[in-house]
C-alpha positions in Angstrom: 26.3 165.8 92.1 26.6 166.1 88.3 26.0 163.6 85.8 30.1 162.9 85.8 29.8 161.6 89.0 27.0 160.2 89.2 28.1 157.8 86.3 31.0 157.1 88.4 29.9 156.4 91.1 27.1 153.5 88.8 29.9 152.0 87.0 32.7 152.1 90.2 31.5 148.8 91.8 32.1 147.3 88.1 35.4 148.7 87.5 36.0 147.4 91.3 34.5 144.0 90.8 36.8 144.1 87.2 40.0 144.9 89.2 39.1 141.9 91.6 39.0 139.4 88.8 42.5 141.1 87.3 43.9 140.7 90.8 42.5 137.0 91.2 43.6 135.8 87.6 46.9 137.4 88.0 47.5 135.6 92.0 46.1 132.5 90.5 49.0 132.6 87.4 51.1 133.0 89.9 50.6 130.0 92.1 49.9 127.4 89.6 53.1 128.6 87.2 55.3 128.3 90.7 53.3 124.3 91.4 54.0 123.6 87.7 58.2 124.0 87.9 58.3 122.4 91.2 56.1 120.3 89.9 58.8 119.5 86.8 61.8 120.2 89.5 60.1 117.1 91.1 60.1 115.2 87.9 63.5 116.1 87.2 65.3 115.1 90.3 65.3 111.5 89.8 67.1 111.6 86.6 69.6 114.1 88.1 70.2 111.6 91.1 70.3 108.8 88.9 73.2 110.6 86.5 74.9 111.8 89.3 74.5 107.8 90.6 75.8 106.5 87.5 79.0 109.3 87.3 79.8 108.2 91.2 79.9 104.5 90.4 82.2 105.1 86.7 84.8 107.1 88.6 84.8 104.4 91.8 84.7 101.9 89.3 87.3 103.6 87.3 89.6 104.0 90.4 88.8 100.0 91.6 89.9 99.0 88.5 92.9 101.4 87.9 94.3 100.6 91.5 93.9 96.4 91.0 97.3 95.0 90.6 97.1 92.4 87.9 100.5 92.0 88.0 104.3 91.9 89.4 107.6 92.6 88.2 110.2 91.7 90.9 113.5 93.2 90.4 116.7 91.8 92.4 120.4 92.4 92.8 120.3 93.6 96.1 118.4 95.9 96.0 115.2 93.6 95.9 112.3 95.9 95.5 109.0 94.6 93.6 106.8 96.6 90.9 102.7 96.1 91.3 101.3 96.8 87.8 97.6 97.2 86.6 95.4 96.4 83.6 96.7 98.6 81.8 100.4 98.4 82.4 101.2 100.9 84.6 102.8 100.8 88.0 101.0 101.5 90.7 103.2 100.5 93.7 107.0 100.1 94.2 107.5 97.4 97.4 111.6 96.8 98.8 112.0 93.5 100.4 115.0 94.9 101.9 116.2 98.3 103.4 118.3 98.7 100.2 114.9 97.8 98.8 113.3 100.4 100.9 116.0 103.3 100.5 116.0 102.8 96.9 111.6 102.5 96.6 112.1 106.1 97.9 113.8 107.5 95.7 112.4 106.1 92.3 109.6 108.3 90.7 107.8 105.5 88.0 104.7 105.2 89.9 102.0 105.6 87.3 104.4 105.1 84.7 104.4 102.2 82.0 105.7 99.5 83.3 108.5 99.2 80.4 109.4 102.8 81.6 109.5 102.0 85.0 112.0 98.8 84.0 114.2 101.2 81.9 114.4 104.3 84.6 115.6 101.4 87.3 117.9 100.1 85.1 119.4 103.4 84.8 119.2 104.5 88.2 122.7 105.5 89.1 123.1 102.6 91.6 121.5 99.9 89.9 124.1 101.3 87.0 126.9 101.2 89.4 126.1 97.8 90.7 125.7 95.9 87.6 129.3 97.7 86.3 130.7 95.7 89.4 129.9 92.8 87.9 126.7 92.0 90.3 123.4 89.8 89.4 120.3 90.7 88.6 117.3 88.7 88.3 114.3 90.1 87.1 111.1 88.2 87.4 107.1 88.1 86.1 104.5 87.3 88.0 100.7 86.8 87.2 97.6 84.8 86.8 97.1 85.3 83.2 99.5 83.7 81.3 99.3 85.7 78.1 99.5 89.0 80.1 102.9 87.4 81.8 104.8 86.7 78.4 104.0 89.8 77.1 105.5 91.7 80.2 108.2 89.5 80.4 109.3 90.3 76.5 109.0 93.9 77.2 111.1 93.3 80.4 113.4 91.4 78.1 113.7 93.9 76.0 114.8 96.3 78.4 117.1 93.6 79.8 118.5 93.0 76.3 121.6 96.1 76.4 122.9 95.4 80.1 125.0 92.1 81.3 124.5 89.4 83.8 120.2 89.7 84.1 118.0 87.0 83.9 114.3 87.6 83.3 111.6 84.7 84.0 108.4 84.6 85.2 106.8 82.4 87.4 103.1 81.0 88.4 101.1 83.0 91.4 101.2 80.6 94.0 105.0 81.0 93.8 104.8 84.8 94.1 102.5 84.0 97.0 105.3 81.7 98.4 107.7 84.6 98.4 105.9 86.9 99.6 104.7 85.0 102.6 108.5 84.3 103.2 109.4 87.8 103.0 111.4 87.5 99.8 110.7 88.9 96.8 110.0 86.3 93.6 113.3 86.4 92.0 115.0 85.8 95.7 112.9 83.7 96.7 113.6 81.2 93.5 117.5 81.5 94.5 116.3 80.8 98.1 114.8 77.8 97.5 117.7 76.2 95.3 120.3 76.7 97.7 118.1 75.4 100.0 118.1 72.2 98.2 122.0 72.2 99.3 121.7 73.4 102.6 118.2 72.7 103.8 119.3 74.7 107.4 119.2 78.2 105.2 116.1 80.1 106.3 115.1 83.1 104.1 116.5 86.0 106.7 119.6 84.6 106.2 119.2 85.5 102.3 117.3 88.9 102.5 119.9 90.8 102.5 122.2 88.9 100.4 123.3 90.4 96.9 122.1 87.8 94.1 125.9 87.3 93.5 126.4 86.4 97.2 123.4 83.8 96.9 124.7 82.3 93.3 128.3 81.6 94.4 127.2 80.1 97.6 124.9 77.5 95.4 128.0 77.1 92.9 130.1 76.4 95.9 128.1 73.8 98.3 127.1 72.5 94.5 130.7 71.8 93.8 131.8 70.9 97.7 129.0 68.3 97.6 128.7 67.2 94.1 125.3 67.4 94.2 123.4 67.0 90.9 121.1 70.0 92.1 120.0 72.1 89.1 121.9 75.5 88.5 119.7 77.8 86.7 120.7 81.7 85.5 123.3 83.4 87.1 125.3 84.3 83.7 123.0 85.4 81.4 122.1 88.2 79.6 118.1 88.5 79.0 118.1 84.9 79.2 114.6 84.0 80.3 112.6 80.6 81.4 109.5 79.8 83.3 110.2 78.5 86.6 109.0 76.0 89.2 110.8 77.7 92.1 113.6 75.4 92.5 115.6 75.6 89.2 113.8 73.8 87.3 112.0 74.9 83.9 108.7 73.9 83.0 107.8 71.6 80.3 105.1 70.4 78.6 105.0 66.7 79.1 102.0 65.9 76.7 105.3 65.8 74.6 107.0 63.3 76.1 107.0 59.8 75.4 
């Protein structure tokens, strides 16, 4: 053995033993670097779940609010077909009372649309258009709990009312949209329903449904003048003209002003 070797051979269970600790330092870097990110991945994770949480609930919430109809816009000439608006003006549902109602729902594209633009578009709509050149009635009505949000959706609706003949706009109180609905009728129907009924208490609301507003004013005009009732007339002529109702012809007024 020369000396080469034999110095090898003294320092080879140090070099070993050096390797060893290399080996160990290097597994142990290893495992504690991997403990310390899942470690951190375990810290992280509830702040991810909690945004995710938070994103979930503002786009449900968003949608809840977005699909809540605040509102109504009942539009009736026969076609009767009723407009369900949101917060934020825009129509989220188009409802016929009747199967003209129905036919012409179907073919009317102002879902999601402002609710002025929806007004216009159905105003234009070729048989609306038609209709309304025959010299038929139109009543055009507001429902809604808030009475702020009402008049200013029934000015926009009189607005759009304001270039065509023979439409009335009102609006009317909840309970009476309620009414209506419960009957089958939509609002503006339902408030010529229930003055003829004052002449004829025997008409029932099918017997109206799919009357023309026309149809459902001369019949009032006529039992009004047959039997010289001194029932109310209200609308029917107008153009725009607008009132809030009680549901049976009467306007609203304020008596804290009367003596």
């Amino acid at each position: 053995m020369t000396m080469n070797n034999a110095l090898r051979e003294l320092f080879e269970p140090i070099r070993a033993e050096e390797d060893l600790k290399d080996h160990t330092r290097a597994f142990l870097a290893e495992r504690t670097q991997g403990y310390a990110k899942r470690t951190e991945a375990k810290r992280r994770y509830p702040a991810y779940a909690a945004a995710c949480a938070c994103l979930l609930l503002t786009l449900l919430g968003g949608r809840w609010l977005y699909f809540t109809p605040t509102a109504a816009i009942s539009m009736d000439i026969n076609p009767s077909i009723e407009l369900s608006v949101n917060r934020f003006d825009r129509v989220i549902a188009v409802t016929g009372f009747n199967e003209d109602g129905q036919t012409l729902s179907h073919e009317l594209d102002v879902k999601y649309r402002n609710y002025v633009q929806a007004v216009e578009r159905i105003l234009h709509h070729d048989s609306i258009t038609a209709l309304l050149s025959a010299g038929e009635m139109m009543s055009i009505t507001v429902a809604g709990p808030d009475e702020q949000r009402s008049a200013k959706l029934l000015s926009g609706v009189e607005a759009c009312a304001a270039g065509h003949r023979n439409i009335d706009c009102y609006s009317v109180r909840p309970e009476e949209a309620a009414a209506a609905h419960e009957a089958g009728l939509s609002c503006g129907k339902y408030r010529a329903f229930l003055e003829l009924r004052l002449l004829d208490p025997d008409v029932t609301p099918e017997a109206v449904q799919d009357m023309t507003m026309r149809e459902i004013r001369e019949m009032i005009d006529s039992l009004s003048s047959d039997g010289g009732s001194d029932a109310p007339q209200s609308g029917g002529r107008g153009n725009g003209h607008h009132g809030q109702g009680d549901g049976h012809g009467h306007k609203w007024r304020d008596r804290r002003t009367e003596s």
